[in-house]
N, C-alpha and C positions, 0 to 999 in steps of 0.2 A: 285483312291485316288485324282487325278485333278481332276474328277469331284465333288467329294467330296468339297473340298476346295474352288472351284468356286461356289457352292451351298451356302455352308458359307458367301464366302464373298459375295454374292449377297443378302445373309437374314439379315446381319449387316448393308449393304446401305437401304435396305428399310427401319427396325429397326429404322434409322438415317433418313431416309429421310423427316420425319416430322418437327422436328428442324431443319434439312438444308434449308425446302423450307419457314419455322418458321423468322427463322436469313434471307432470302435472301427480305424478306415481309418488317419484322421489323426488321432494322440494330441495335438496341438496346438491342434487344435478343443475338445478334452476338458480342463473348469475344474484348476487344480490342485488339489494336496494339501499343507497347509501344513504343515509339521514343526513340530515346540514352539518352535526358533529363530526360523522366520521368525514365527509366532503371536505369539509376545512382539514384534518389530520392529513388526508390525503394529498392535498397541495403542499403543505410544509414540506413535502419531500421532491417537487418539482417545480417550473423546472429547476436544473444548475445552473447557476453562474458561472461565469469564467472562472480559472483559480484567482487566487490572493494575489497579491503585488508581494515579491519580498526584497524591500527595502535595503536589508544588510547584504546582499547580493546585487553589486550596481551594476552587473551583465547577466540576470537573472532573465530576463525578454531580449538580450543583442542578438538577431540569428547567426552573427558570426561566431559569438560563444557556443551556439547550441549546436553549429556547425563541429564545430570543434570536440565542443562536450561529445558528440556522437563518434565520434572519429576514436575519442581516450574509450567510449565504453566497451566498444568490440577490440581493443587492441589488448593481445594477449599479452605482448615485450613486459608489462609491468611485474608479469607473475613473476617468481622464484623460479619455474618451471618453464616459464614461457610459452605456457600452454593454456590460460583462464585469462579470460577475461570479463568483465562485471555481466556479458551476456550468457555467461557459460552458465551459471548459475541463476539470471533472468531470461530464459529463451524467447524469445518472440514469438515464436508458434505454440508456445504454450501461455499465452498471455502475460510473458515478460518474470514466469518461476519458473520453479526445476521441478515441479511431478513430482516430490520428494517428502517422505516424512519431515525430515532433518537435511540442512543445507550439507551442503559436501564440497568441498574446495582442495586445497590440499589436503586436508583432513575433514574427520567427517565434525559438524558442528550437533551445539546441545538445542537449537531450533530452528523451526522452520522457515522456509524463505519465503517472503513475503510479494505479491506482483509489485512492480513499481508503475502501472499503469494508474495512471489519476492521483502520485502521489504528490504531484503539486497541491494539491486539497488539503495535505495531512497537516496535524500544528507539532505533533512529536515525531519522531522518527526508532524505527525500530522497537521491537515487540516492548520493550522498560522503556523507551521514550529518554533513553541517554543522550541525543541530538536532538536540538532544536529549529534544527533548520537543514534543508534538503539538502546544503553545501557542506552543511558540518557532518554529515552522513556519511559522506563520500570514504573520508582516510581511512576507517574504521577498517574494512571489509580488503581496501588497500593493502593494509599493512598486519593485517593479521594475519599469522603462521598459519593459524589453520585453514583460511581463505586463500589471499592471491600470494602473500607470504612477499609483500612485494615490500622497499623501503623508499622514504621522502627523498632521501639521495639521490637514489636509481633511478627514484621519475623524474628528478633534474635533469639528472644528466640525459635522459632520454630523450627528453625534451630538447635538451642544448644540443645535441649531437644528430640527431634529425632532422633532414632541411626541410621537409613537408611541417613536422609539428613544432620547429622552431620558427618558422613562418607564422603560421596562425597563430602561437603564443606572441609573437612581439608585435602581430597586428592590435591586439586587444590590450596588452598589458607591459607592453615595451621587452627589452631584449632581455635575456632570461642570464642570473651570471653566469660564469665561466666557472667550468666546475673539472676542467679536465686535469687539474693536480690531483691523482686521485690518493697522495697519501694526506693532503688535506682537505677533499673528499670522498670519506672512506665510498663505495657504493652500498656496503652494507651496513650504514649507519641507520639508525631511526632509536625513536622514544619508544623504550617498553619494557614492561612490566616480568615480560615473561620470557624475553630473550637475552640473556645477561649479557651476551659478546655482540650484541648489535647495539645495545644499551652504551654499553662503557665506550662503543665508536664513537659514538652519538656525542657523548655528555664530555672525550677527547677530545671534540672539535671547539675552535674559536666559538664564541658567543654570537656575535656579527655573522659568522657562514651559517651555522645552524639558524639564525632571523632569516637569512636570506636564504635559506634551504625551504626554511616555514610558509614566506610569501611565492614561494614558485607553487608547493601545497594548497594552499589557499586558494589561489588562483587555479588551477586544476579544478578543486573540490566546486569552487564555483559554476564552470564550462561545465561538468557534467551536471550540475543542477539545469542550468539553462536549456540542456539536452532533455533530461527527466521530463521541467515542465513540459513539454510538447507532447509527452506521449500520455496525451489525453483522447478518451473514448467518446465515441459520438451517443445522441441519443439511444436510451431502450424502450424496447416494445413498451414495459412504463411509463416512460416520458409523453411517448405519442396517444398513449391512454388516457394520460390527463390533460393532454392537449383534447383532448375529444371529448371529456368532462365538461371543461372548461367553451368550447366552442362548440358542443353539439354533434359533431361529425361522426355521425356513423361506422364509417372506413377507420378511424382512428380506434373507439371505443371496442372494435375487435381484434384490438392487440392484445388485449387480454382475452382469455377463454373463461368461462362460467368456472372452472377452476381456480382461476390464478385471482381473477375477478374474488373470488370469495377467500384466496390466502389472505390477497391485500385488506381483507376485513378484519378478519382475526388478527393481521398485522397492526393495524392501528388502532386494534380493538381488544378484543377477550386475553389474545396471547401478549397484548403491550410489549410487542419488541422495540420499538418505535422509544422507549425509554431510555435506549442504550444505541440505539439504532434510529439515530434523529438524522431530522435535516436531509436534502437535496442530497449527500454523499451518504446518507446512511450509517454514522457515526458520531458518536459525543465526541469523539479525540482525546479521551480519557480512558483513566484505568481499572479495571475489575478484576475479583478472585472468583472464579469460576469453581473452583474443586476437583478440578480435573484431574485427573489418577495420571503422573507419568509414565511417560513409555517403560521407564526403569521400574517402575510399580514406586509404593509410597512408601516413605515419606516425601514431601514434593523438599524440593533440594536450589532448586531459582528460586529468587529471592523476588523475580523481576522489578517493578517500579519502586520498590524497595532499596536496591542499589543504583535506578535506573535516575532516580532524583539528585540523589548526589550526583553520581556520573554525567549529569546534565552540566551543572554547576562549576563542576571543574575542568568543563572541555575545553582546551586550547582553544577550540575554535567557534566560540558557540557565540551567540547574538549578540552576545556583551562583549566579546572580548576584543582585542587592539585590530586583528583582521576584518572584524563586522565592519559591512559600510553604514550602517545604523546603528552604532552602538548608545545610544538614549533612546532608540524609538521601543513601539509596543511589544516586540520581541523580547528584547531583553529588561524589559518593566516588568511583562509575564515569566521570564527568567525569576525576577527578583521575588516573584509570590511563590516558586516551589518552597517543599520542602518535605521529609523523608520521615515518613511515621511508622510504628507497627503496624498499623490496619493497613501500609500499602504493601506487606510483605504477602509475595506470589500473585501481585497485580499486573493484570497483562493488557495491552492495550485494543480496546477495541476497536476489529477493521471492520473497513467499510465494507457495502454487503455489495457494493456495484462490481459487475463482474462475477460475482460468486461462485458462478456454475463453474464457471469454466478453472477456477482457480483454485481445487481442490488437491491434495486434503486439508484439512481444517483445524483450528488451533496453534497453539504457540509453538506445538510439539506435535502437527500435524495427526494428533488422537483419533481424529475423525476421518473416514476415507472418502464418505457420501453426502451430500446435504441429510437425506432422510433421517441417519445416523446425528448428526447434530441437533436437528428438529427435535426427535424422539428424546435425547437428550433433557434437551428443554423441557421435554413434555414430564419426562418421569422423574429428572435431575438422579437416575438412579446409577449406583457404583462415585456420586460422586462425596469425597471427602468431606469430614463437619470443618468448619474453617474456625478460627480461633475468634474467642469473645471481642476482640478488638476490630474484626473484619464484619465488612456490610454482609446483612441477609437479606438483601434486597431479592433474589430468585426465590424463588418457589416454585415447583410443579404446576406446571401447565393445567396438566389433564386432559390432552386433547386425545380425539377420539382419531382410528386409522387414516379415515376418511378425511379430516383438518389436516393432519401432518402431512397428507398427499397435497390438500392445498395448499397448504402451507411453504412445499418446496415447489408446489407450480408456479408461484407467482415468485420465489426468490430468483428462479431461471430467467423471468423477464426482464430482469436488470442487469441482464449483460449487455453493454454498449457498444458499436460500433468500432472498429480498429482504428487508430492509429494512421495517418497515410503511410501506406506502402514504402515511401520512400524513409523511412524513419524507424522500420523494421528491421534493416539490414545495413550494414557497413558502409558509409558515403562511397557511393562508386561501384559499387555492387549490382549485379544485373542475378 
């Protein structure tokens, strides 16, 4: 049986010996050594916590809301077309985007579509952070032409006139009105900017129906937040890696490869992404001008967090306003600190890097197709635009060498989390 055993481990050292004499050649091959500085850096990003509590959302955690919220997001009836619905453009097997430069709905839009996996985490919403909150999110993508093209009316009455989804809506928030008069109201009524004959519906209607057209909206935009939060990812090979920091376990610590092992170095080290790229979600929640050349070529033409501050401020339905079930908590306190300068003009908000791989291409306008391709970016900040004296020069060139930018995207791959349950992929009822 000894000799057994000593046969063994003698066929694992040779097995091995190739990358030991590999690593002993090229010390770059060979996982690093973490110093106590970079050790402490490297916990700041694990593990996660649960998301946030949000307050102005008092069906934010009811699973009969989130029951519901799942039911509105795969249902197409809302579109104009009756053909989109908020997964058509978040698909689940693509981890909840469209694969797409630029979002496309009824028309094609001027940015890219974001995962909504783990966006119960996020503090702004949308690429300028014009929603403050996951519910105030919702109408947006609703009621735009170029999206679902759908109107507040429509979803009333969709709701009133459905005995499944008028069911679940008077479970949660009592009976929805009665909206079947439809010349007072209209279906194609709603608030906008940009559709003059859906507008003048809108603003034709009593003051009273268009309130109570508001609070059936509300109440929607809520149910699919309560759906959103759920579609949270389980641990990554990262997480399990610092579980094995932190307790010694072998088995754990080779969820990282000498690769990914050595990105995570440069990650909270020489390349400091970890500056913009904090925290357990991998994100400030804040906004940056990157210099990115758009897809149109330059001059850049989004204004992003630049109109996106205002546009926060005056959302019908945002932390402060009469809908919030929190309207004095912290939400709308951090409401009252925006405000809209030159330096935030063509600030874009920066996402979390959990997920990454799989949730490509990259930027606000999808400029990117590859991790590599962003990496290198960073590295050489080259083709990108001089930003104006009023904007942070916080980047600079990397300088990293072929060899870092390869670990550098090996270890961004390990922070892809786990799915979602299966039951929360697909349309309640769906096999």
């Amino acid at each position: 049986m000894k000799r057994r055993a000593s046969f063994v481990a003698c066929l694992a050292l040779l097995c091995a010996l190739p990358a030991i004499v590999a690593a002993a050649q090229d010390p770059a091959a060979a996982a690093p050594e973490f110093d106590a500085k970079t050790l402490t850096r490297i916990r700041q990003h694990s593990p996660r916590p649960p998301p946030p509590a949000d307050p102005t959302n008092r069906v934010a955690d009811d699973p009969r809301a989130a029951a519901f919220g799942q039911r509105l997001f795969f249902e197409t009836r809302w579109s104009k077309n009756g053909e989109i619905s908020c997964a058509t453009c978040h698909e689940p097997e693509r981890a909840f985007t469209d694969g797409k430069q630029l979002g496309e709905g009824l028309g094609k839009l001027e940015r890219h579509t974001p995962s909504v996996l783990d966006v119960a985490y996020n503090r702004w919403f949308f690429w300028d952070g014009r929603a403050d909150t996951l519910w105030a999110q919702a109408p947006g993508p609703l009621e735009n032409d170029a999206e679902m093209g759908a109107t507040r009316v429509g979803a009333a009455a969709l709701v009133a006139e459905d005995a499944a989804l008028r069911a679940a809506y008077t479970e949660l928030f009592g009976a929805p009105p009665d909206v079947a008069d439809r010349t007072r109201f209209p279906r194609d009524a709603k608030p906008s900017a940009t559709n003059a004959s859906a507008n003048a519906a809108w603003l034709g209607m009593r003051e009273e129906d268009r309130d109570a057209i508001d609070v059936v909206l509300a109440n929607l935009a809520k149910s699919f937040a309560a759906y959103q939060r759920k579609l949270v990812t389980g641990p990554a090979p990262f997480d399990r890696f610092v579980e094995g920091l932190v307790d010694g376990d072998t088995t754990k610590l080779a969820a990282l490869s000498p690769s990914a092992q050595r990105g995570l170095a440069l990650f909270v080290g020489k390349a400091n992404c970890r500056l913009c790229h904090s925290g357990p979600n991998f994100s400030d929640g804040e906004f940056h001008a990157l210099g990115l050349v758009p897809l149109a070529g330059p001059p850049p033409r989004d204004s992003g967090r630049h109109a996106g501050a205002k546009l926060v401020k005056e959302h019908p339905f945002n932390a402060a306003s009469r809908f919030s079930d929190a309207r004095d908590g912290d939400a709308a306190l951090r409401l009252s600190t925006v405000r809209s300068a030159p330096e935030m003009w063509g600030e874009f908000k920066t996402p979390s890097l959990r997920n990454v791989a799989r949730t490509a291409p990259y930027m606000h306008e999808g400029q990117f197709t590859t991790l590599e391709q962003v990496v290198r970016f960073y590295s050489t900040m080259e083709g990108a635009l001089p930003v104006g004296h009023h904007q942070e020069t916080i980047l600079q060139p990397l300088g990293l060498t072929d060899v870092e930018i390869a670990d550098l995207v090996e270890f961004l791959r390990t922070l892809d989390g786990t799915d979602p349950p299966e039951e929360l992929r697909r349309p309640p009822g769906a096999r």
